[in-house]
N, C-alpha and C positions, 0 to 999 in steps of 0.2 A: 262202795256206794251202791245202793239200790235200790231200782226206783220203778215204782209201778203205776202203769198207765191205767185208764180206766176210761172207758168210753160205750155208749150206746148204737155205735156205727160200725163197722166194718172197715177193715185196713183198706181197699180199694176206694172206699167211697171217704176216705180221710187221709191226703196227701200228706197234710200238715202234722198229722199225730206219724206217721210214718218217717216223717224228717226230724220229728224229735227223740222217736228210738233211735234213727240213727246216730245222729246226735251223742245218745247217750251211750249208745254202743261204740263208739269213734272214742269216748271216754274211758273206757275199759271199765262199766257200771254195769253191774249185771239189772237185769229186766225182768220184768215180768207185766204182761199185758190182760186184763179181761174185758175183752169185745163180743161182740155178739155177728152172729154168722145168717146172711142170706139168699135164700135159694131164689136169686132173681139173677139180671143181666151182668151183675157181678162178681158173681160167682169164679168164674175159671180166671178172673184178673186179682180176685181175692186169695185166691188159691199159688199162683205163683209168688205172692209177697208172703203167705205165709209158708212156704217152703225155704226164699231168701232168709226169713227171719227165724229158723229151724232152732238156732241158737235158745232163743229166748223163751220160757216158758209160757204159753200162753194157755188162759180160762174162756174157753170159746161158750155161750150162750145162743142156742137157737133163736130166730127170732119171729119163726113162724109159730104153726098152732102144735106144732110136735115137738117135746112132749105136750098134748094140752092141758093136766091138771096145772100145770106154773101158769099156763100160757093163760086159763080160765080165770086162776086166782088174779093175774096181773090187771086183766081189763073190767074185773069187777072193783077190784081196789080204786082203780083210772075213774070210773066209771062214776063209782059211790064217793070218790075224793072230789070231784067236778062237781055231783050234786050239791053235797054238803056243803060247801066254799059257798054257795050261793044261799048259805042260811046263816052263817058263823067262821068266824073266823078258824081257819084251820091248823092245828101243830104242823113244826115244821115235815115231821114225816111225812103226814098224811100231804101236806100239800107238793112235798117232791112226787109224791107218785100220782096227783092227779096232774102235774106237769107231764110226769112219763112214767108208764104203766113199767117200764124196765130199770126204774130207779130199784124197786126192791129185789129184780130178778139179782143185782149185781152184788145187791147185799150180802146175800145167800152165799155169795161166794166168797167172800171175804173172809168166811171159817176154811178155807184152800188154802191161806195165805199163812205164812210164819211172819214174813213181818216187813218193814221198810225204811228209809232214812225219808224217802219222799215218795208222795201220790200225788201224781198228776192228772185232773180230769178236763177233759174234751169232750164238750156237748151237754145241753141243760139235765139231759136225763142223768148224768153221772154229777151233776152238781153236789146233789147233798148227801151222797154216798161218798163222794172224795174225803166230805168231812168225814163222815162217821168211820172210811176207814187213817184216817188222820189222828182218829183219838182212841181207836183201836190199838194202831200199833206207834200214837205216841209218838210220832215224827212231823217233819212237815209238810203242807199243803198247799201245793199250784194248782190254778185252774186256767186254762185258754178259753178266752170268747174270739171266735171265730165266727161269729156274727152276733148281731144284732137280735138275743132271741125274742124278744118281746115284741117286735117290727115282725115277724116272720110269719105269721098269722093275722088275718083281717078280723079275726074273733075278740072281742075290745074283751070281756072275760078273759079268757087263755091269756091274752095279753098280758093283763093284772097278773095273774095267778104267775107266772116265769117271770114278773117282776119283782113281787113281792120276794120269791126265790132267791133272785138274786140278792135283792136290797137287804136278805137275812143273811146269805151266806157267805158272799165275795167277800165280808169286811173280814170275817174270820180266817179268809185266806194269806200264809206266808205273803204269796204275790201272785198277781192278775195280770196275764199277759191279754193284748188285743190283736185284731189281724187291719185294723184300720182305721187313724186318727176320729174318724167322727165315730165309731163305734164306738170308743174310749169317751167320747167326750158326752155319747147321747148316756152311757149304762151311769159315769159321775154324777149325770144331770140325777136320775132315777135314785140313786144310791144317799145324794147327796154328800157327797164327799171325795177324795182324792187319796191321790198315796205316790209317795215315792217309785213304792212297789207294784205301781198299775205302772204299765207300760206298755208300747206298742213295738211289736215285732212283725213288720212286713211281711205276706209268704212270697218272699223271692226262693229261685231254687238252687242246689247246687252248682258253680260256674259251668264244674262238667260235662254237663248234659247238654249243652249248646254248641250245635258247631259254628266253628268258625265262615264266614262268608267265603263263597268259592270264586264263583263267578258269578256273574248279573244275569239275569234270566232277559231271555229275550219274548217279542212279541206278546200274546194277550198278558194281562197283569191278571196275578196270581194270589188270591185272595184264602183266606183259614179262618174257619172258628172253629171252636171243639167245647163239648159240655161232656156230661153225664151222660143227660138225655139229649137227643135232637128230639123237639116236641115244640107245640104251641105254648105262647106266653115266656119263650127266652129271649125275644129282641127281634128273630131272624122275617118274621114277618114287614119288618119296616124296609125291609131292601131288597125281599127277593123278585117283586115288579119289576124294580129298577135293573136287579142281575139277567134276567130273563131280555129284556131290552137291549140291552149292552151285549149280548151277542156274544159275535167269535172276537168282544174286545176285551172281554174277562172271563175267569174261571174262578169257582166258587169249593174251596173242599169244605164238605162236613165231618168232622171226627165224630163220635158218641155212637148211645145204642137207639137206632131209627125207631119212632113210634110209626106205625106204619100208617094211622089215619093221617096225623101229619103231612107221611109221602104221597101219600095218595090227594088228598086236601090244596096243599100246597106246593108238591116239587116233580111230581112224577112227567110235567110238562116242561120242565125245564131242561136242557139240552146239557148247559153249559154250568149244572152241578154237579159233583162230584163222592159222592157217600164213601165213607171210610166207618170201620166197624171201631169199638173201642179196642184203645192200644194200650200198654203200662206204659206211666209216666214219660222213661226216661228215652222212650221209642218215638212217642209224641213231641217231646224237646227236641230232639235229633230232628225230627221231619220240618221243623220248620223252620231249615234253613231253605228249603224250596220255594218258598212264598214269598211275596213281597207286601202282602197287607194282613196284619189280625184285624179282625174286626170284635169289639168288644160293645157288643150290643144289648147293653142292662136296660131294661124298662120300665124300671120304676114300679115292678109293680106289688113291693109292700116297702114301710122302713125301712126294712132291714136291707134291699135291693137297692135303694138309694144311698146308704150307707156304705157297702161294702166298697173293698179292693178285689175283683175277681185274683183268681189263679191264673185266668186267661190273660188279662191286661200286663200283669207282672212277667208273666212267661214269654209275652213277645217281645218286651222293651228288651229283655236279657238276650232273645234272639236277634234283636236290632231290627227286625219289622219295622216298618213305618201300621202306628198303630190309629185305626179309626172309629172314633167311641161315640156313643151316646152321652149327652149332656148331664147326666147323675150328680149327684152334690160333690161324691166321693172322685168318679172319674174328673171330673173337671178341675177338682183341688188337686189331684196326681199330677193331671197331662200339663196344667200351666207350668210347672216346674221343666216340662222336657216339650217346647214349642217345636223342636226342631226333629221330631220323634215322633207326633198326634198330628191329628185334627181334630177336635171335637163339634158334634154339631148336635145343634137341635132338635130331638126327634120328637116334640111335639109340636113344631111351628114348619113341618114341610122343609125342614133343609137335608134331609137323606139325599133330596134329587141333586142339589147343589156340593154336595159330599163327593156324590158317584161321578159328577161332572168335571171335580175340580180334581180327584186322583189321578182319572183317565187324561187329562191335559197334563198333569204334573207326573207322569210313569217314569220320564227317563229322571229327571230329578229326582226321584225317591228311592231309583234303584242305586243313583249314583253314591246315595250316602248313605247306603248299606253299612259297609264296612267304619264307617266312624259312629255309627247308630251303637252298633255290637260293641266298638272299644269303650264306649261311653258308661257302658254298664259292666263292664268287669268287676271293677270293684261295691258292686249293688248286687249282694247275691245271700245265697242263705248262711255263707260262711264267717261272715261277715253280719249280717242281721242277728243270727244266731247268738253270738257272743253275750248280750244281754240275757239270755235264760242261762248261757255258763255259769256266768255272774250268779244268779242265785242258785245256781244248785251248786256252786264247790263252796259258796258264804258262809 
């Protein structure tokens, strides 16, 4: 079997396309990948997965201005496909690339390829290049929405324009995986229609990667979040007053890579936070058997953020954290299934303060049921989730 991935992102900055070469490489299915490569904050975490994945062939695209004659062509293609959208309806080519100027970088590459049984694309800009190389090499066609793309911009145009994308190309796909029930249920809405073949696949992760509970931490409570970025506009504004106040009653870790007006803005006065640089994945899972709270602090601040199921949310319930969220449509459909595992609260009616109060009185409680939080989720993990895309790729 062989199957080639296709995405607009970078292996660091895409967990989820990372766990499906696994995936297919645990199959004994040769690969082959073409992503594109960036000379930003993750770069040296890009760089060790693609050495782990040394195996597999991969078609690496720059995605800065070097080389610029592609780089030129790409944002003028972007540039003129956006204008014109806005006078006439546009073919579907032209309108994949004014969704993403590296729809046709990827193209280009597809004369690299001898050929495929499947292409699978991740992320809108590989949308309608998965097709074109589908009818290329004559095989079939998956595609992952892993968010919500149409929600992911305040721009009511761009909006349209990645919907109409979709609403042209998902239906031509084999089958449509999602990362989270209302994400599936907003793109049907758009699409008008359904499928067998849409389905939703959680990003839970490997069981591996979690340790098991050692011992209960003692004294101040020990709180984690982790992103990408640590920066304004990810939630962490609605509670770091309240961390700052609480004292030597809690400890606050940040994972990611620090915006430093951020630090300086918001945290460089804070005693009792913590800054950690970014880690690979499966170093970050490990660390959070330390903690005794993730905090999953979505803000609501486009559809698609409302929508989603973080990486973070999933990644703690599997550590057995006691998890504390924001009120999201998606978080709040999650957590009521595991009461014994959340709190969710309010973050636009002032209940953070009543969140930080109620953890800090309920500390020994929450560390006490650590260990049945962790058992609870064994069997919730990506081994397990997984099996659904088996399903169609050995069909």
């Amino acid at each position: 079997m062989r199957i080639l991935f296709i995405t607009t992102h970078n292996l660091a900055t895409n967990p989820r396309l990372v766990k499906e070469i696994e995936l297919a490489l645990q199959q004994g299915f040769k690969v082959e990948l073409i992503c594109f490569e960036f000379d930003n904050w993750s770069r040296e975490l890009n760089e060790q997965l693609k050495r782990k994945f040394e195996a597999i062939k991969m078609h690496i695209i720059p995605a800065g201005r070097k080389p610029w004659l592609p780089w030129l062509q790409s944002v003028i293609a972007e540039s003129g496909g956006r204008f014109a959208g806005k006078i006439f309806p546009l073919p579907l080519s032209a309108l994949s690339q004014a969704v993403s100027r590296r729809s046709s970088m990827i193209i280009k590459i597809l004369k690299n390829i001898d050929g495929a049984d499947w292409v699978i694309g991740h992320s809108p800009g590989a949308l309608y290049a998965t097709l074109v190389a589908a009818n290329k090499f004559n095989c079939k066609a998956g595609f992952d929405v892993e968010d919500y793309h149409p929600g992911e911009v305040n721009d009511a145009y761009l909006q349209n324009l990645s919907r109409q994308l979709m609403q042209q190309v998902l239906p031509q796909m084999n089958y449509v995986s999602f990362a989270a029930p209302l994400i599936k249920e907003a793109v049907e809405k758009d699409c008008g229609r359904t499928s067998r073949d849409w389905f939703t696949v959680l990003n839970y992760f490997p069981a591996g990667e979690f340790s098991k509970p050692v011992a209960e931490n003692e004294g101040k409570i020990k709180m984690v979040w982790f992103s990408q970025n640590i920066n304004a506009g990810r939630g962490l504004e609605l509670v770091l007053s309240l961390v700052k106040e609480a004292g030597d009653k809690m400890e606050l870790h940040l994972f990611g890579n620090l915006n430093n007006d951020f630090y300086n803005t918001y945290l460089k006065d804070i005693s009792n936070i913590v800054i950690h640089q970014p880690v690979v994945q499966q170093e970050l899972h490990r660390s959070l058997a330390q903690f005794d709270i993730g905090l999953a602090l979505e803000p609501a601040k486009d559809k698609n953020n409302e929508l989603a199921v973080s990486n973070k949310i999933l990644a703690y319930l599997q550590a057995g954290l006691f998890v504390v969220a924001t009120n999201t449509a998606a978080q709040e459909k999650l957590l009521k299934e595991f009461p014994e595992h959340s709190f969710c609260f309010d973050y636009k009616g002032g209940g953070a303060k009543n969140m930080f109060e109620k953890i800090i009185a309920e500390t020994g409680p929450i560390r006490s049921r650590r260990s049945n939080r962790h058992e609870a989720f064994e069997n919730r993990n990506w081994e397990k989730e997984s099996l659904e895309l088996l399903k169609r790729w050995d069909g």
